[in-house]
Every structure is written in structure tokens, then in C-alpha cells.
ROVEX-716882 format. One record per residue (C-alpha): x, y, z. Coordinates in nm, 4 decimals. Layout:
BEGIN
X,Y,Z
...
This chain:
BEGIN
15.7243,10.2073,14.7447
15.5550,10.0217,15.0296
15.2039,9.8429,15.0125
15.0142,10.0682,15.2841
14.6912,9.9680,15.1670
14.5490,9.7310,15.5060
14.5645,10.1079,15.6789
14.3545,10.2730,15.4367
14.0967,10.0123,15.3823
13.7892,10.1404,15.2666
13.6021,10.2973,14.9559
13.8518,10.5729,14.8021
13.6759,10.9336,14.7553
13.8219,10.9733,14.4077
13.6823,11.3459,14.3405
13.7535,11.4120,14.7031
14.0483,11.3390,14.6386
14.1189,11.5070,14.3014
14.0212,11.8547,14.4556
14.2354,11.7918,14.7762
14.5262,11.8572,14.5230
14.6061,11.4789,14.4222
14.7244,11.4562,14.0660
14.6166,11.1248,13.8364
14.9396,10.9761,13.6865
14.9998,10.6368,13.5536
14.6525,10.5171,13.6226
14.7093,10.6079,14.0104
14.6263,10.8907,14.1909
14.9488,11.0765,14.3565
15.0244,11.3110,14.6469
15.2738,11.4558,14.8174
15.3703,11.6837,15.1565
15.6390,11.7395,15.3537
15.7041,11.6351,15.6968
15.9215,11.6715,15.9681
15.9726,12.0442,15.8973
16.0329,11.9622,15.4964
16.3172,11.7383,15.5726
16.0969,11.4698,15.4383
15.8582,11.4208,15.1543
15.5935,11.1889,15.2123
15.4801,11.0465,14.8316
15.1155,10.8540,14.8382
15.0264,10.6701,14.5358
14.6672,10.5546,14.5855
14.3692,10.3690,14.3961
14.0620,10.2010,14.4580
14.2676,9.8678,14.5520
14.6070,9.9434,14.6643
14.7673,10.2573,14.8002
15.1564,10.2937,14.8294
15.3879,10.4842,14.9731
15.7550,10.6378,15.0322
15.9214,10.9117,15.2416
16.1817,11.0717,15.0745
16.4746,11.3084,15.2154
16.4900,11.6414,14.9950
16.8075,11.6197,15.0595
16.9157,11.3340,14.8891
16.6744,11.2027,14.7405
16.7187,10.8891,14.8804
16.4199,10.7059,15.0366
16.4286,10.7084,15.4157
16.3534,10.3424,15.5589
16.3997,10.3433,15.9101
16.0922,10.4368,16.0587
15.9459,10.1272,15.9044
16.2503,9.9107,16.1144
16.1218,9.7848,16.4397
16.4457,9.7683,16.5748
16.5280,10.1539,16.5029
16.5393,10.3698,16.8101
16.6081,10.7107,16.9212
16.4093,11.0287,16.9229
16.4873,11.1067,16.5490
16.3309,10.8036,16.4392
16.0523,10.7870,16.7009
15.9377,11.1731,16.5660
15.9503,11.0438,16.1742
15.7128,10.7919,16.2798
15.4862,10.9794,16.4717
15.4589,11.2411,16.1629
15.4565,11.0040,15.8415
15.2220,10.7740,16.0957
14.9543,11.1413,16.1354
14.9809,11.2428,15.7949
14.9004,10.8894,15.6219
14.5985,10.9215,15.8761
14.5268,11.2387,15.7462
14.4761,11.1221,15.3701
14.2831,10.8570,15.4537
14.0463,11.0651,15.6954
14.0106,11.2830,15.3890
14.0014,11.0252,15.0607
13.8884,10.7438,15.2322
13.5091,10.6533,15.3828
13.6526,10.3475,15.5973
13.3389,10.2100,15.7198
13.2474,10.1186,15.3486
13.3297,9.7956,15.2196
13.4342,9.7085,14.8293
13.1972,9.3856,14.8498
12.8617,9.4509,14.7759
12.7691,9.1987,15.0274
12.9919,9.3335,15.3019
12.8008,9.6576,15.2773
12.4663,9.5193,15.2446
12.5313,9.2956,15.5670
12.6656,9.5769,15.7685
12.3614,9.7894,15.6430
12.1027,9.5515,15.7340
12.2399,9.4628,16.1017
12.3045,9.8265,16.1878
11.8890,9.8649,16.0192
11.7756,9.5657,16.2259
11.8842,9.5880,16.5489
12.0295,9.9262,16.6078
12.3858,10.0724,16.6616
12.6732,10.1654,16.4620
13.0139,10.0248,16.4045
13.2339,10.0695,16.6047
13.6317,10.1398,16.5119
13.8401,9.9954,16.7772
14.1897,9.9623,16.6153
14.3671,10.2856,16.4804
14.6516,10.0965,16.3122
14.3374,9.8539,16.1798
14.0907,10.1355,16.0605
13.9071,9.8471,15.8325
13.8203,9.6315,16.1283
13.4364,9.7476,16.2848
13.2523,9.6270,16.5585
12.8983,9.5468,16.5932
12.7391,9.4747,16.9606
12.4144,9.4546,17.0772
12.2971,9.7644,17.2448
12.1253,9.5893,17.5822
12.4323,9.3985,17.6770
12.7277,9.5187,17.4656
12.8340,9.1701,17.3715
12.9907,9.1645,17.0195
12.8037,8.9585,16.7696
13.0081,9.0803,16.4367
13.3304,9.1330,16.3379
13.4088,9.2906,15.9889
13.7940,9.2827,15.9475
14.0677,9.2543,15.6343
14.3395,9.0192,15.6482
14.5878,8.8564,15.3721
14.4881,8.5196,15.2534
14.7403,8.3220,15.3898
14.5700,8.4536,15.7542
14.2926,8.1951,15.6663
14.5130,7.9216,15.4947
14.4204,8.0340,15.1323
14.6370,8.1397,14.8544
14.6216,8.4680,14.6436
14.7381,8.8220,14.6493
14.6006,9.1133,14.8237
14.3624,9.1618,15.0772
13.9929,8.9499,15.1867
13.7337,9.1113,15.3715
13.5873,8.8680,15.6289
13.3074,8.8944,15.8847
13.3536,8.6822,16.2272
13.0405,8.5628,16.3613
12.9221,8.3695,16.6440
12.8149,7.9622,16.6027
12.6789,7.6670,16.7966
13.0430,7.4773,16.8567
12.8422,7.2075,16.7138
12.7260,7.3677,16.4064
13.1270,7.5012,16.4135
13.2062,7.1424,16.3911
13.0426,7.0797,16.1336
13.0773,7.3597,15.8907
13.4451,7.4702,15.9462
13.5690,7.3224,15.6107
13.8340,7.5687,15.5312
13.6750,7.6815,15.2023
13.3385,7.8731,15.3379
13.3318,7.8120,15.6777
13.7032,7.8633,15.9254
13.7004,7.8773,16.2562
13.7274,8.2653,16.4041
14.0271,8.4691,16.2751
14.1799,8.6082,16.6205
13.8154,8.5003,16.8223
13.7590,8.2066,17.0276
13.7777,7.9860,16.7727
13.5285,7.7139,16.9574
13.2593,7.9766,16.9309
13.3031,8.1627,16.6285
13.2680,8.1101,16.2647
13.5205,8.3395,16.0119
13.3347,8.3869,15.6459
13.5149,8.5647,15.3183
13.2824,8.8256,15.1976
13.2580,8.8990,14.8495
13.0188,8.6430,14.6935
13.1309,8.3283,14.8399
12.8402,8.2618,15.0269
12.4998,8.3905,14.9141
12.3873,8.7194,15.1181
12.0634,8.4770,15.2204
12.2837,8.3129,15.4439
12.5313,8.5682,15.5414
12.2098,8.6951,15.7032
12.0719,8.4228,15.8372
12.4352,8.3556,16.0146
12.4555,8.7014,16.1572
12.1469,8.6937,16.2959
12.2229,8.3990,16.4882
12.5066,8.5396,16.5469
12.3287,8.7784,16.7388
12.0676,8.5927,16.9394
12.3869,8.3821,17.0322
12.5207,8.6947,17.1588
12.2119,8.7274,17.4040
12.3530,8.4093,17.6068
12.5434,8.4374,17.8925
């Protein structure tokens, strides 16, 4: 099976889940449907930290690879993408509430800037579900980024995924702080002017805060 689980970042639905039809098996939770008129069979094995996945032809029960070959071309291979692509978005619209976090902190921050000043995230990237937007509402400047990325993105080692908010800094304070431990300079921003934190209790939520609201009176500047 494939590690799918960047696409459906977010907070599983377990029950939701359950009486959609999955089945719990091996401490996982499975599913299946066809696709491409039953040629295929699309298997999702899913949890609250990984989801994986493989298309299978009924045929011969061999597991079909090429849609996942960026090289592949041809209409064949465009069409199995385009269905295994819809359906994987169609579990994860159903089992998944995507603009939850797992950190207790990521949630809290995103509650308490969407409570202070207004707005809602916003969900730019369908192949990136987990990656929201915050901008201010009288000039529609960003002033957060919440986004999931592999550790080696940031320099760091370990397995699995890190949620991460971008924020906006002084490129003084930037200088300063960037460290590569707490503080790296912005993960695909202008990395001059913004400041890339891990969520998830390395910094405390006092200055998570205080760094996205500066973050957002920066954002007021023109």
C-alpha cells in the first residue's frame, strides 16, 4: 500500500466512518469501492495517523501502479487518475473534518485568530487539503499559514508528518530567532519576512499567540 495520508490530513470521523460501511481490521479501519466501471478496486486503510492505500484490478488481482507514474500517459491512465483521485476525495470529505488539527495547540491557535479578528480559513490547495489560510478581512493580506510537511522539509529528522504555522516577522527579529530548532525561516514564503514554527508543544501557546498576532498587525503594512 501507499502512504496517502498528507491528502487526508485532518481529525478522522471514526463513527462516521464506521456507519459509512468501513470495517475495523488489524487495528485500522478498511474500505473498499470500485472504480472505473469495477475494473478497479480502490482499498483505503485509514487511522487517526496514517491512511493507506491500493487500487487493485479484479481481474488479476494484481495492484495497478501506473496512475501514481508521472511519466504514464494516455487516456486510460489519465481516466484512472481522475477516478481513484475523486473517490479518495470522497472518503476524506466524508471521514475526515480537515480544518481540525491533531495538536491541541494548532487548534487552539486557529480558534483564537478566527475568534479575534474575524474570518475563516481558507482551503486553497485541493491536492494540499491540510494547508488553510488566514487573511485579514480589510485588506486580504495573509498573516497565517497552517500547513503539513515531512520533517526533512524543515531540516529535521523523524518519520511522518509536522504541522507548522508560517507567520509573519520583523527581518530583524527573523535574524535573530531563526535557529533551526523553534524558529526557521518561512517554509515556501518569503523567507526574509516570515517565520515557520512546528506546532505541537514546541513552543508554549503564550507565544504562538503573541507571534500570530504580530503576525497580523505586520500584515496591516504595506
Amino acid at each position: 500500500m501507499t502512504d496517502e495520508t498528507a491528502f487526508f490530513a485532518g481529525t478522522l470521523r471514526r463513527e462516521c466512518a464506521l456507519s459509512d460501511g468501513a470495517c475495523e481490521r488489524e487495528g485500522a479501519l478498511r474500505a473498499e469501492r470500485p472504480i472505473c466501471g469495477g475494473q478497479f478496486r480502490l482499498e483505503v486503510s485509514f487511522s487517526a495517523d496514517a491512511v493507506f492505500t491500493r487500487l487493485i484490478d479484479v481481474m488479476t488481482e494484481e495492484e495497478y501502479v501506473l496512475h501514481r507514474v508521472d511519466g504514464a500517459q494516455g487516456a486510460f491512465v489519465d481516466r484512472v487518475r481522475r477516478e481513484y483521485r475523486a473517490a479518495l476525495s470522497e472518503f476524506r470529505e466524508r471521514r475526515y473534518d480537515r480544518s481540525a488539527f491533531r495538536s491541541d495547540d494548532g487548534n487552539a491557535l486557529l480558534s483564537y485568530a478566527c475568534g479575534r479578528y474575524g474570518g475563516r480559513p481558507e482551503h486553497l490547495w485541493e491536492r494540499e487539503p491540510s494547508y488553510a489560510v488566514l487573511r485579514r478581512r480589510d485588506n486580504g493580506k495573509w498573516y497565517a499559514v497552517f500547513l503539513t510537511v515531512a520533517p526533512e522539509k524543515l531540516g529535521l529528522r523523524g518519520e511522518g508528518f509536522l504541522e507548522i504555522v508560517d507567520l509573519r516577522m520583523r527581518p530583524q527579529d527573523l535574524d535573530v530567532r531563526a535557529d533551526g530548532v523553534k524558529y526557521f525561516r518561512g517554509w515556501h514564503m518569503n523567507k526574509k519576512h516570515w517565520v515557520t514554527v512546528v506546532l505541537g508543544g514546541t513552543l508554549p501557546y503564550a507565544t504562538l499567540q503573541a507571534l500570530l498576532d504580530e503576525s497580523y498587525r505586520l500584515a496591516d503594512k504595506k
